[in-house]
N, CA, C and O atoms as CSV, one atom per row, in Angstrom:
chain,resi,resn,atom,element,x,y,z
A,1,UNK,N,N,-54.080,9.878,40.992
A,1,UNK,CA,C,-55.242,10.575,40.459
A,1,UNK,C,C,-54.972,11.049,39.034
A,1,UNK,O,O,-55.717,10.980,38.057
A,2,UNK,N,N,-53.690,11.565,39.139
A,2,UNK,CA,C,-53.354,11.815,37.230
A,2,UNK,C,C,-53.358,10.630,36.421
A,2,UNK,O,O,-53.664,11.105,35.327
A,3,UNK,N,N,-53.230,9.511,36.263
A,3,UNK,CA,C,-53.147,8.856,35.220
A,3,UNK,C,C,-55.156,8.630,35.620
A,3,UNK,O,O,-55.885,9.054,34.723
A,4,UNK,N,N,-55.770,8.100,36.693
A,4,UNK,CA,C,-57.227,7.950,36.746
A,4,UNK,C,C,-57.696,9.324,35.747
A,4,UNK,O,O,-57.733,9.144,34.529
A,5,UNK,N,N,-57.913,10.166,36.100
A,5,UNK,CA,C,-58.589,11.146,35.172
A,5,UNK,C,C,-57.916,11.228,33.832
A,5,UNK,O,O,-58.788,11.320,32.967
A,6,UNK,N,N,-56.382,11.231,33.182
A,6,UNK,CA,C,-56.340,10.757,32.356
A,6,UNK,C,C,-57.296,9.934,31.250
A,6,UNK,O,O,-57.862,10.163,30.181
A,7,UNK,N,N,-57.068,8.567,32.415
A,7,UNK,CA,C,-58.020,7.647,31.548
A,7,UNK,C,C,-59.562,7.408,31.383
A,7,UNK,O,O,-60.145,6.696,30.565
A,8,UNK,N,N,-60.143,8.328,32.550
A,8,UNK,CA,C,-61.150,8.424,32.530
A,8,UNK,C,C,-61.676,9.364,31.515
A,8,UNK,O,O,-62.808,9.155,31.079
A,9,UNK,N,N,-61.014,10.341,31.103
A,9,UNK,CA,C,-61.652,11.621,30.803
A,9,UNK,C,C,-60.687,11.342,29.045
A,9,UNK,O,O,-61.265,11.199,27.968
A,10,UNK,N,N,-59.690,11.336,29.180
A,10,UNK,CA,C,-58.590,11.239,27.595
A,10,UNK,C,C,-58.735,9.922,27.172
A,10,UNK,O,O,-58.089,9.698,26.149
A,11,UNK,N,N,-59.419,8.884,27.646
A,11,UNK,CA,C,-58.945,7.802,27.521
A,11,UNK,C,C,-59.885,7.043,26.845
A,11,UNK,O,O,-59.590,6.310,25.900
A,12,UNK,N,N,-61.437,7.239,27.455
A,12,UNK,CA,C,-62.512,6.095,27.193
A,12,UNK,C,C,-63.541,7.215,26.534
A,12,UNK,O,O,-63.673,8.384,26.894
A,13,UNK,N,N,-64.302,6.453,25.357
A,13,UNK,CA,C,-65.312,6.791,24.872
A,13,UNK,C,C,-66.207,8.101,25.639
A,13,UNK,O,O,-66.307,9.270,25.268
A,14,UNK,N,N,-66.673,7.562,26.585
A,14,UNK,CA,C,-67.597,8.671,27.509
A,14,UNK,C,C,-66.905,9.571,28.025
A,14,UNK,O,O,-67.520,10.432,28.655
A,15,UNK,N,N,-65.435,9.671,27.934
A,15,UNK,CA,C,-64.579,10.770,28.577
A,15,UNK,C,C,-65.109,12.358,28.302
A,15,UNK,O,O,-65.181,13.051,29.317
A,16,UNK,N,N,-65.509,13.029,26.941
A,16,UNK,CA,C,-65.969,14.238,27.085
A,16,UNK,C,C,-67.113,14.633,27.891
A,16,UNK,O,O,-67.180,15.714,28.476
A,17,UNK,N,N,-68.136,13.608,27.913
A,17,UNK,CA,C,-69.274,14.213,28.655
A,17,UNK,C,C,-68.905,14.207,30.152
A,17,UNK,O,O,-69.245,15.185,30.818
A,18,UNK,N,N,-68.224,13.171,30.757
A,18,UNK,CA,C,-67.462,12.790,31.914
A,18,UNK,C,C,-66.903,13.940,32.489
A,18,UNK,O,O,-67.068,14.171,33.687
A,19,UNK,N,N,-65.903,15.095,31.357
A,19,UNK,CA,C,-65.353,15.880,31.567
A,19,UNK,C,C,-66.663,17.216,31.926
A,19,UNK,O,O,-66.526,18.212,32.636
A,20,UNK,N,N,-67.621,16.864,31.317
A,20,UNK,CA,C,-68.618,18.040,31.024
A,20,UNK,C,C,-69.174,18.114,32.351
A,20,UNK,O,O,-69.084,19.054,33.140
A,21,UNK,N,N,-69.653,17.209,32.474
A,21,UNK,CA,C,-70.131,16.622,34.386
A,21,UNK,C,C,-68.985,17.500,35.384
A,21,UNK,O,O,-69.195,18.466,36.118
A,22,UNK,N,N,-67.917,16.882,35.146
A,22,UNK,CA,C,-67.228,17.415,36.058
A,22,UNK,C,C,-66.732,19.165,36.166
A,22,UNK,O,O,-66.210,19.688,37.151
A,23,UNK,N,N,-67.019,19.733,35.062
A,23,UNK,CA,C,-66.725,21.616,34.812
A,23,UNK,C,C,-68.482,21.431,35.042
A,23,UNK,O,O,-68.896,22.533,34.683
A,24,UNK,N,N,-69.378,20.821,35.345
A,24,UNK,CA,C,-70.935,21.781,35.738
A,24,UNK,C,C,-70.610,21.233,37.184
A,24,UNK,O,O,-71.293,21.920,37.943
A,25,UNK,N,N,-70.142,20.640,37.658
A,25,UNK,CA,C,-70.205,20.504,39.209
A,25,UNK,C,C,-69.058,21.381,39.897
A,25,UNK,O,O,-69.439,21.747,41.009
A,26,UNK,N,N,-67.901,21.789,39.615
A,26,UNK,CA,C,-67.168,22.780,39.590
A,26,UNK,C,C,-68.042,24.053,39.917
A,26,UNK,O,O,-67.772,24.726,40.911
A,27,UNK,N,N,-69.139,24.400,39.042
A,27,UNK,CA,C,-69.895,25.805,39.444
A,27,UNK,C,C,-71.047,25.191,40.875
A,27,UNK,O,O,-71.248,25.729,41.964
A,28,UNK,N,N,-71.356,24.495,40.571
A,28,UNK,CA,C,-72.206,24.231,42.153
A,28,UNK,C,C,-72.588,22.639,41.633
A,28,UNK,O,O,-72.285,21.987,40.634
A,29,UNK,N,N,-73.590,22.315,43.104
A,29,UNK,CA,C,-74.119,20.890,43.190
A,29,UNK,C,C,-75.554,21.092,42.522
A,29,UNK,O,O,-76.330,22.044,42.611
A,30,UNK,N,N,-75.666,19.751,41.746
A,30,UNK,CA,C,-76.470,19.491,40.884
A,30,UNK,C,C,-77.050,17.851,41.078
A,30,UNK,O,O,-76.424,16.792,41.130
A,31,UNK,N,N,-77.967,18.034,41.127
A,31,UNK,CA,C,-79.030,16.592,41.161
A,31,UNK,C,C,-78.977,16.002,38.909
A,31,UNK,O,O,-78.884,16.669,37.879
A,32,UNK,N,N,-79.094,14.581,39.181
A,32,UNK,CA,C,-78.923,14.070,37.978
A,32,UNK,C,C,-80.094,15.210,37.113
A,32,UNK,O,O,-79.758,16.328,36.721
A,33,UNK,N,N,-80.844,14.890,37.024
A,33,UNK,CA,C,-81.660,15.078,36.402
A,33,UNK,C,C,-81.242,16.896,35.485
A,33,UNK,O,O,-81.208,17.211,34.296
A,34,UNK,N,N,-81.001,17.674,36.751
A,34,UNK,CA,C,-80.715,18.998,36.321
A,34,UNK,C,C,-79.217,19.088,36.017
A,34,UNK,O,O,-78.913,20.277,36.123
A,35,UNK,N,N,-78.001,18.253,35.640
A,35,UNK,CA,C,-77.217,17.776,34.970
A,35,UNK,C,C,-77.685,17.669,33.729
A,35,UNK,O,O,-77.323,18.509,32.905
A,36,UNK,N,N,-78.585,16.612,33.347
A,36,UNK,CA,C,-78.937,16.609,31.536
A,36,UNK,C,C,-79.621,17.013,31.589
A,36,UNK,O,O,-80.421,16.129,31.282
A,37,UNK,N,N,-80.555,18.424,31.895
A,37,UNK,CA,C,-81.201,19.476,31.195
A,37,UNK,C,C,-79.933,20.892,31.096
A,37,UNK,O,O,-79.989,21.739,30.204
A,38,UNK,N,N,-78.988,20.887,32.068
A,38,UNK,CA,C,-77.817,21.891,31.336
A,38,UNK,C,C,-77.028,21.006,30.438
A,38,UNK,O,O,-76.720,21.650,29.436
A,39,UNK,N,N,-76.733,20.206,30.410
A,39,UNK,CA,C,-75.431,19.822,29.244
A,39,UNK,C,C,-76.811,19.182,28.145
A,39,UNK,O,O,-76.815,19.822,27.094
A,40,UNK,N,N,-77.452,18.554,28.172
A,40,UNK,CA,C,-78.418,18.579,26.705
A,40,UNK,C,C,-78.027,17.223,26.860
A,40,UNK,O,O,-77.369,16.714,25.953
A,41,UNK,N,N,-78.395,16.404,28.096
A,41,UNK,CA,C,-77.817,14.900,27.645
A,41,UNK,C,C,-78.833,14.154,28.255
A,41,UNK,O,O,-79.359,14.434,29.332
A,42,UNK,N,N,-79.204,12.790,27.234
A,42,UNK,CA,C,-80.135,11.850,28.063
A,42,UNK,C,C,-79.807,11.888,29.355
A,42,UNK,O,O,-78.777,12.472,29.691
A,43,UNK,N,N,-80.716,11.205,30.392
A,43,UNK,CA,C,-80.913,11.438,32.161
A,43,UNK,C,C,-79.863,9.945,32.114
A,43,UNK,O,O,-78.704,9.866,32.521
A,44,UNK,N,N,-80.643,8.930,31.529
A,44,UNK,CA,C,-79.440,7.605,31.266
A,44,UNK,C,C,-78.368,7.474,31.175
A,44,UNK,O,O,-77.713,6.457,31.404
A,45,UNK,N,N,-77.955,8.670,30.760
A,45,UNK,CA,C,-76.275,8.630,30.067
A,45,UNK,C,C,-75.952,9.464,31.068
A,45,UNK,O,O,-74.993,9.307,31.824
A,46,UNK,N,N,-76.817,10.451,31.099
A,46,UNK,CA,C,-75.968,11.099,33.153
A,46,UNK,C,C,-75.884,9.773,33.945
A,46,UNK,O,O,-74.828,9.143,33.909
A,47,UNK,N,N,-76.699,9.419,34.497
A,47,UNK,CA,C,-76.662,8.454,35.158
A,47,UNK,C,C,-75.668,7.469,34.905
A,47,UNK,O,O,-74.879,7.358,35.843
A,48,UNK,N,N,-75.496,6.865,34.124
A,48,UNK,CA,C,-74.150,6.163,33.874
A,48,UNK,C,C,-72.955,6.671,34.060
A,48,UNK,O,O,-72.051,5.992,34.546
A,49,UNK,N,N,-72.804,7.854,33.720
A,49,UNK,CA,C,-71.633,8.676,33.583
A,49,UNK,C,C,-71.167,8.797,35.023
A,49,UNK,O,O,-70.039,8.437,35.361
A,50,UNK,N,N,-72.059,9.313,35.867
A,50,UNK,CA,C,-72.282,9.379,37.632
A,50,UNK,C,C,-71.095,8.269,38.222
A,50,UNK,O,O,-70.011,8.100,38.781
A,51,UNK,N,N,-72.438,7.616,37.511
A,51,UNK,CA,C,-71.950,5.987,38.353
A,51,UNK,C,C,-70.657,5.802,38.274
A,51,UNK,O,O,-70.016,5.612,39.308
A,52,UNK,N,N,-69.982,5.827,36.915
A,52,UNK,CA,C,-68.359,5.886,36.669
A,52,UNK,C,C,-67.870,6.560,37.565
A,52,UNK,O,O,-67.320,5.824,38.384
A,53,UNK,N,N,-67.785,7.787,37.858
A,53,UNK,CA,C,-67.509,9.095,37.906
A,53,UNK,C,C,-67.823,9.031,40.034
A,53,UNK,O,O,-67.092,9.839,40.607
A,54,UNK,N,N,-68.278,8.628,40.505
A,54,UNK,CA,C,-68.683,8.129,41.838
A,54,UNK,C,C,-67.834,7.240,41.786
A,54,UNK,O,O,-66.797,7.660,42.299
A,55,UNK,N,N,-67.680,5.661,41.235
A,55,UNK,CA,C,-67.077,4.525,41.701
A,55,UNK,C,C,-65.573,5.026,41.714
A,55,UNK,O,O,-64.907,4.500,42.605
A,56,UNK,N,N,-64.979,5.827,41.006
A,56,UNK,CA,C,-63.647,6.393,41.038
A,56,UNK,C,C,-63.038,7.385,41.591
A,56,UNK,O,O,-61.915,7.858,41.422
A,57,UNK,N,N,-64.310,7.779,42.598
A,57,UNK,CA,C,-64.058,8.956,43.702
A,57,UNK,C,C,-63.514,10.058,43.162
A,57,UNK,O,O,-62.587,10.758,43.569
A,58,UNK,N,N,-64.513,10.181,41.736
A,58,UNK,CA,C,-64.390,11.792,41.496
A,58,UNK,C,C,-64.989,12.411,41.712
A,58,UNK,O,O,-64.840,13.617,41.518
A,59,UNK,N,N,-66.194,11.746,42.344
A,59,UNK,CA,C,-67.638,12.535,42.693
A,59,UNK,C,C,-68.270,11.831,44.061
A,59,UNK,O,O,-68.218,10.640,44.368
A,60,UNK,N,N,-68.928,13.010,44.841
A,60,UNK,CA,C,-69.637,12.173,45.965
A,60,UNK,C,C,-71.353,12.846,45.559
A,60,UNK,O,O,-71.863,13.413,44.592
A,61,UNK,N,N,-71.833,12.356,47.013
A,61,UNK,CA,C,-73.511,12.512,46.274
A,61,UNK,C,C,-73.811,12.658,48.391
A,61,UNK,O,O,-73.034,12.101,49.166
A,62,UNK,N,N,-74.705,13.264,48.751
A,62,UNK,CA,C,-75.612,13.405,49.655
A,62,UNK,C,C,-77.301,13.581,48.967
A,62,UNK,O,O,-77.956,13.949,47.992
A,63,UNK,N,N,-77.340,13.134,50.015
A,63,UNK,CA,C,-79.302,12.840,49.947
A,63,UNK,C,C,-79.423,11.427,49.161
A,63,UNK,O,O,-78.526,10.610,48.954
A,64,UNK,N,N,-81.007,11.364,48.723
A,64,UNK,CA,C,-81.091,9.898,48.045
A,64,UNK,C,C,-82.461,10.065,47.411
A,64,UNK,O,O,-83.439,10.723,47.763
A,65,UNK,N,N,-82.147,8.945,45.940
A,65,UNK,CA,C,-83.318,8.931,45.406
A,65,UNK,C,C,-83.312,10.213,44.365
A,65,UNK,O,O,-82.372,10.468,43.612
A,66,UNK,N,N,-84.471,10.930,44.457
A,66,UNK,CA,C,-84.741,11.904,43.119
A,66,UNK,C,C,-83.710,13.336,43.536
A,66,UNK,O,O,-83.205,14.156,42.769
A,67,UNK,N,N,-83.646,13.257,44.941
A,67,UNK,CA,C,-83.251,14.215,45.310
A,67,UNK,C,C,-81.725,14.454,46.117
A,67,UNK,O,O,-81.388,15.304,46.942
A,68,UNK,N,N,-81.018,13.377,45.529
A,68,UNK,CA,C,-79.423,13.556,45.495
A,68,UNK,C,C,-78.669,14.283,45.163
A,68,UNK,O,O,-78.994,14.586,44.015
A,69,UNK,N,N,-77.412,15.043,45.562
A,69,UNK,CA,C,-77.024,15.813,44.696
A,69,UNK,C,C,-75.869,15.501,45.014
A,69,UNK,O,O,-75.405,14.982,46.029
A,70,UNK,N,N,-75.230,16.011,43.650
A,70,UNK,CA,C,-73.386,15.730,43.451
A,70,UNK,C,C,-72.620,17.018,43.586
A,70,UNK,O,O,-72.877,18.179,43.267
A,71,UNK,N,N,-71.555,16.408,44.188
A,71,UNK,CA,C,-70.275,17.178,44.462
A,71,UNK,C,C,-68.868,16.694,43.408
A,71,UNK,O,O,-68.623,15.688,42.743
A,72,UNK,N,N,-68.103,18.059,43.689
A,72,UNK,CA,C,-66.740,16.877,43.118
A,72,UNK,C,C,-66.415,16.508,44.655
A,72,UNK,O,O,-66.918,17.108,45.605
A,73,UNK,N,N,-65.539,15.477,44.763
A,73,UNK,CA,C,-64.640,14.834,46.036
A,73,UNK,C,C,-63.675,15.364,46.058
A,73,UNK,O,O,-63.025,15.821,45.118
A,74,UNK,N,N,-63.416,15.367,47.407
A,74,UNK,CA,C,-61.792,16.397,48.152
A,74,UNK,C,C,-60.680,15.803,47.232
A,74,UNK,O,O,-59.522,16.144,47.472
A,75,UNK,N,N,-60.850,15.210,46.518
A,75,UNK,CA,C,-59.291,14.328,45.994
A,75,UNK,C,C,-59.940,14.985,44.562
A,75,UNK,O,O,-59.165,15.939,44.493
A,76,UNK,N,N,-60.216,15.035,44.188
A,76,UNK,CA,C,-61.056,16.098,42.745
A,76,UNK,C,C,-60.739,17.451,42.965
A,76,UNK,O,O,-60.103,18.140,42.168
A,77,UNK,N,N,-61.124,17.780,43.906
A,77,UNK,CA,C,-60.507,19.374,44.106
A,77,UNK,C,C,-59.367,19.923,44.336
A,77,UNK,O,O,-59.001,21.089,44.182
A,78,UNK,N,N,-58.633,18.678,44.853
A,78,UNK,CA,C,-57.182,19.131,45.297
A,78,UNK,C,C,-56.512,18.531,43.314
A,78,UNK,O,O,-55.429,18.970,42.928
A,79,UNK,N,N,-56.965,18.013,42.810
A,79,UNK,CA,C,-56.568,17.812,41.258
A,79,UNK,C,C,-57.303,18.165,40.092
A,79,UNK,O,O,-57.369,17.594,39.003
A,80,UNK,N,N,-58.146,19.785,40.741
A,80,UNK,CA,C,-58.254,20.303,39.343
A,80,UNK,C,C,-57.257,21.230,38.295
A,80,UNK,O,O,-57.507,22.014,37.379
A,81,UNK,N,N,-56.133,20.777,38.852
A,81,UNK,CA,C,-55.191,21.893,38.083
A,81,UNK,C,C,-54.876,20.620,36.617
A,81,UNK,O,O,-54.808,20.933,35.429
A,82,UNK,N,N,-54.751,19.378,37.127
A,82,UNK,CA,C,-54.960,18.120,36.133
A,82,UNK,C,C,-55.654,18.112,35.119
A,82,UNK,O,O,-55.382,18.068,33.919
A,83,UNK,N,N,-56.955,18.175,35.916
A,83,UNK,CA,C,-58.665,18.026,35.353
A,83,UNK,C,C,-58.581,18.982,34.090
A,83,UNK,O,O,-59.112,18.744,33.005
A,84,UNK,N,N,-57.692,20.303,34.460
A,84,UNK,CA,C,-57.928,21.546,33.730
A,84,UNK,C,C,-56.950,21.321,32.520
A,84,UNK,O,O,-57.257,21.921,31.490
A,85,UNK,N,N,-55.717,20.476,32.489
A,85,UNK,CA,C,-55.247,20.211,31.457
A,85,UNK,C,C,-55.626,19.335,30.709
A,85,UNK,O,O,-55.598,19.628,29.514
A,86,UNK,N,N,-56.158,17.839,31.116
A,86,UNK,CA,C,-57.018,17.271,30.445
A,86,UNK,C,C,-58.061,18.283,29.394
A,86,UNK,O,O,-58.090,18.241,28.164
A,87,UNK,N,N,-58.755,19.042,30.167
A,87,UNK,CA,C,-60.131,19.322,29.768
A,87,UNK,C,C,-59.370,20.466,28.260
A,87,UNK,O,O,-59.756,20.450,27.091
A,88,UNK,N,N,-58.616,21.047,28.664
A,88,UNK,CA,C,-57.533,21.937,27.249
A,88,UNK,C,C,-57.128,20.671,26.656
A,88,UNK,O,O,-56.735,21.001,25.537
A,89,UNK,N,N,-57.041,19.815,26.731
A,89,UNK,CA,C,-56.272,18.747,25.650
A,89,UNK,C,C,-57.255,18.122,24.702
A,89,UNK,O,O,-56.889,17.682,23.612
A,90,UNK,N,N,-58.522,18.082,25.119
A,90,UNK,CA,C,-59.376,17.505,24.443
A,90,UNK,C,C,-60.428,18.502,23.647
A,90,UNK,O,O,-60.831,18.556,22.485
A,91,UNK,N,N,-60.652,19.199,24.750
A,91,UNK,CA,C,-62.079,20.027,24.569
A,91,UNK,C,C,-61.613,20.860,22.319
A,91,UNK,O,O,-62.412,21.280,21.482
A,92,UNK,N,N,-60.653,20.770,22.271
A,92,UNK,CA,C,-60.284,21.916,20.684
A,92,UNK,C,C,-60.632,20.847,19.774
A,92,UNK,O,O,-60.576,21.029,18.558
């Protein structure tokens, strides 16, 4: 999981917002949509970001459609002490 978030988050282009996703789901579950009205980001680029961010089991989702909402995943939570150095390495 450390080198994955690494490269997900330090590594690739979309990594800051990636990171941003993941500190607003940290405070609670959030449906796409109310994701890019707190971080100020196209619904598209959430959505993409998701999708990454899901296929790499950093994120899960219950419900479906408009009304899905995201979690981080048990393997995300047991490695936010990671997440949290990443997110100090970049965020300055």
């Amino acid at each position: 999981m450390n080198r994955l978030l690494w490269y997900l988050i330090a590594g690739t282009k979309g990594g800051v917002n990636r990171a941003r996703i993941i500190k607003c789901l940290q405070e609670r579950p959030y449906n796409a949509n109310q994701i890019a009205e707190k971080l100020n980001l196209d619904y598209k680029t959430v959505r993409h970001h998701i999708k990454v961010l899901e296929d790499n089991n950093i994120i899960v989702s219950s419900g479906d459609k408009y009304g899905t909402l995201y979690f981080l995943s048990s393997d995300m939570e047991n490695n936010l002490d990671v997440f949290e150095e990443i997110w100090n390495s970049i965020k300055d």
